[in-house]
C-alpha positions, 0 to 999 in steps of 0.5 A: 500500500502506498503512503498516499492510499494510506493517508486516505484511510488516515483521514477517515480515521485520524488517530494512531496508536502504536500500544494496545493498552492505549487502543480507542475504538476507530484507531488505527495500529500501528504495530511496531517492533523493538529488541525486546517486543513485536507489536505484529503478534497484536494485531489481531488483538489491536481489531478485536479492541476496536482499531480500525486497522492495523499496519503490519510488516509481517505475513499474518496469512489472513484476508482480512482487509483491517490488516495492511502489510507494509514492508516496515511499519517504523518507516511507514509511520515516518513517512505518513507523518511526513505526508500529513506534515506536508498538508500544513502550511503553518509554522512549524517550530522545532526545539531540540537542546541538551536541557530544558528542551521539554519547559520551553516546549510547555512554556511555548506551547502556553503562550500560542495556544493562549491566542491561536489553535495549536498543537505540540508534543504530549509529555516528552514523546520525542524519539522516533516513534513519538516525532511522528505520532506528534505530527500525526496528531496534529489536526486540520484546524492547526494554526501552529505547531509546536514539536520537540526533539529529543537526541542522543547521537547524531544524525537523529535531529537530521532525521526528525527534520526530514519529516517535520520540515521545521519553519521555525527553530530553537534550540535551548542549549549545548551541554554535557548530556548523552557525551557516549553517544555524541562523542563530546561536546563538540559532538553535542553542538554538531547533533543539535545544530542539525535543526540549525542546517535545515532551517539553513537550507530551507529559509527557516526562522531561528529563535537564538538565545544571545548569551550562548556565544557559541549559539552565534556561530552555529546559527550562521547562514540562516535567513532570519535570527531573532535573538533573545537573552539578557542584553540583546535581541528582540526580547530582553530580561533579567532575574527579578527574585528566584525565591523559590519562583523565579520572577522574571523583568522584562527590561526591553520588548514588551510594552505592556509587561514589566515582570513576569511572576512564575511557578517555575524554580530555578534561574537556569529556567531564565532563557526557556521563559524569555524564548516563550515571551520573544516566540509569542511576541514574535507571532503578534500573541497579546502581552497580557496573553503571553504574561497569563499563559507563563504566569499560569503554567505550573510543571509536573513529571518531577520538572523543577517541581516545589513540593511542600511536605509538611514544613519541607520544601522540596525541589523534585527534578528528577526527570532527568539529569546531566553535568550541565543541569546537575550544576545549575541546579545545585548552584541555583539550590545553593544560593537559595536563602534557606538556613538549613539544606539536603542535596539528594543526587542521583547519577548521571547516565550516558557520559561514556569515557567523562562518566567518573571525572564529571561524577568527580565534578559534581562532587568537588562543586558540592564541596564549595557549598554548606549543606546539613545533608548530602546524599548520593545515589547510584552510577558513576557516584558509587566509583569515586571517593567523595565522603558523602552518604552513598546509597545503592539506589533510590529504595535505600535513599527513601530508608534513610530519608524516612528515618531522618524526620526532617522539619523547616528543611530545604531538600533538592532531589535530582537524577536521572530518569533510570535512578528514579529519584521520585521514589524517595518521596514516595 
């Protein structure tokens, strides 16, 4: 079956599935396959649940004509978001970036959808499987689009751009996260900087954050820059108050606005709000509709959340972590007036051959600071010397953490997703 002949049934019924447990009445399957599963083995089951239809790539040797057969499903779901893609003619903005790729996309997303019909990427479904379902679910009514992009080597943002096609582009920053698959830092600046070389080669739009030298000369080329940041560009802002929540001032761009009081703990989250209010100010979005919308959004899924627990205040960031995050986050913590403090921290995955000597870092950065608690858990953080409490994992951090009875304490939990540092305060 072609794409085209397989985007006519996609109209009739324009909704995607890839997990039977997630199935809705008139869905169509799509039934992938991974190192450890073959959705195939579903398919007649994905039917029996109420789907539409279900794509395979395997000779199920039935007549059925609910089973289409393609010669890959992964690729056939690829290339039927980029066909649906090409039916849109809207920004489409792309955000890729090594930290707070997911908070822009929330903080972007609020703002234009505060003005216009928009649609963006549902929690952080952006690998491969979810680039494509994104777009697939973006609906005719569409008047922008928002997709994130996630990647761990190079070549992925390439790949995602194929069938995304991205006017509009951000990427949040270039820093020490998935070093084993990039191959370094510099590997780092090169993968992202694939969304850079589309909009390069396609008249795209750059959202550029000036206070990141090293976004200047990666952006070069591209016909529109619209830069953002502390003391240049389109939109500028400084750090009001970070206790706990950042209040943001708008010192230049903004008309209307003067400050910006959000529900969002830490400094570092500066550059994802002034990206949110130059994007929104960039499309014509009201000022007091872009003020509202970052005002009202409060994170989730263990982002920068602030947690009261009692007399406690706990900072969850355990999404995920990296040395470029972990250090903004322990030196944002560290300067947060609060007279007694645990750092809870989990290990960093995917550093490769910098695994011990960015653990090592991390330590001697805990080092420079006063805290009445310091706790480390898992990784890399196990093979260093560092005369912290070390725990195994996040089951034996939460023992100890019960035992403590903390009271009129500041506590900031953060690790990566597979330490799974939520635990603690489960």
């Amino acid at each position: 079956m072609t794409i085209p002949e397989l985007y006519t049934i996609f109209k009739q019924y324009p909704s995607v599935q890839t997990d039977t447990r997630k199935l809705k009445s008139g869905d169509i399957f799509f039934a992938l396959k991974g190192p450890n599963f073959n959705a195939n083995a579903f398919a007649f089951q994905a039917l029996e649940s109420g789907a539409a239809y279900a794509v395979v790539d395997e000779d199920l040797h039935t007549d059925d004509q609910r089973i289409i057969q393609v010669d890959d499903v992964l690729t056939s779901l690829q290339d039927l978001a980029k066909y649906h893609r090409e039916q849109f003619h809207i920004p489409f903005i792309g955000i890729t970036g090594s930290n707070g790729k997911t908070t822009s996309k929330e903080l972007i997303y609020a703002v234009l959808a505060s003005h216009y019909t928009t649609y963006t990427t549902q929690g952080n479904l952006n690998n491969h499987i979810g680039v494509p379902l994104t777009i697939l679910s973006v609906k005719p009514d569409a008047a922008m689009a928002v997709i994130e992009m996630g990647a761990n080597h190079q070549k992925e943002i390439e790949g995602y751009c194929r069938y995304t096609q991205p006017t509009h582009g951000v990427i949040t920053n270039c820093g020490k996260a998935h070093l084993e698959g990039f191959g370094g830092v510099e590997g780092v600046r090169k993968g992202k900087g694939e969304l850079y070389d589309f909009l390069r080669a396609n008249h795209g739009t750059a959202f550029v954050y000036a206070d990141y030298d090293y976004l200047q000369p990666m952006s070069k080329g591209i016909e529109q820059i619209v830069k953002y940041g502390m003391y240049e560009g389109l939109i500028q802002g400084t750090i009001l108050s970070n206790e706990p929540f950042l209040e943001v001032s708008i010192t230049a761009g903004m008309e209307t606005v003067a400050s910006i009081k959000t529900q969002l703990v830490g400094d570092y989250n500066l550059p994802n709000i002034l990206c949110a209010v130059t994007i929104g100010k960039y499309f014509s979005v009201p000022e007091e509709k872009i003020k509202s919308a970052i005002e009202n959004y409060a994170p989730s899924n263990s982002r920068s959340q602030l947690i009261q627990r009692g007399t406690n205040s706990i900072i969850l960031d355990a999404y995920n972590a990296n040395p470029t995050s972990m250090k903004a986050a322990i030196e944002n913590f560290a300067h947060l007036s609060a007279t007694k403090k645990v750092l809870m921290l989990g290990g960093m995955m995917e550093l490769g051959a910098e695994s011990i000597e960015e653990h090592t870092g991390i330590a001697n950065l805990i080092k420079q600071y006063h805290w009445d608690e310091v706790v480390l858990v898992g990784g890399d953080f196990a093979k260093i010397d560092h005369g912290f409490h070390f725990f195994a994992n996040s089951t034996e951090a939460k023992i100890w953490f019960d035992e403590q009875g903390f009271e009129n304490t500041h506590i900031l939990i953060k690790g990566s997703r597979s330490m799974q540092m939520e635990r603690i305060l489960g």
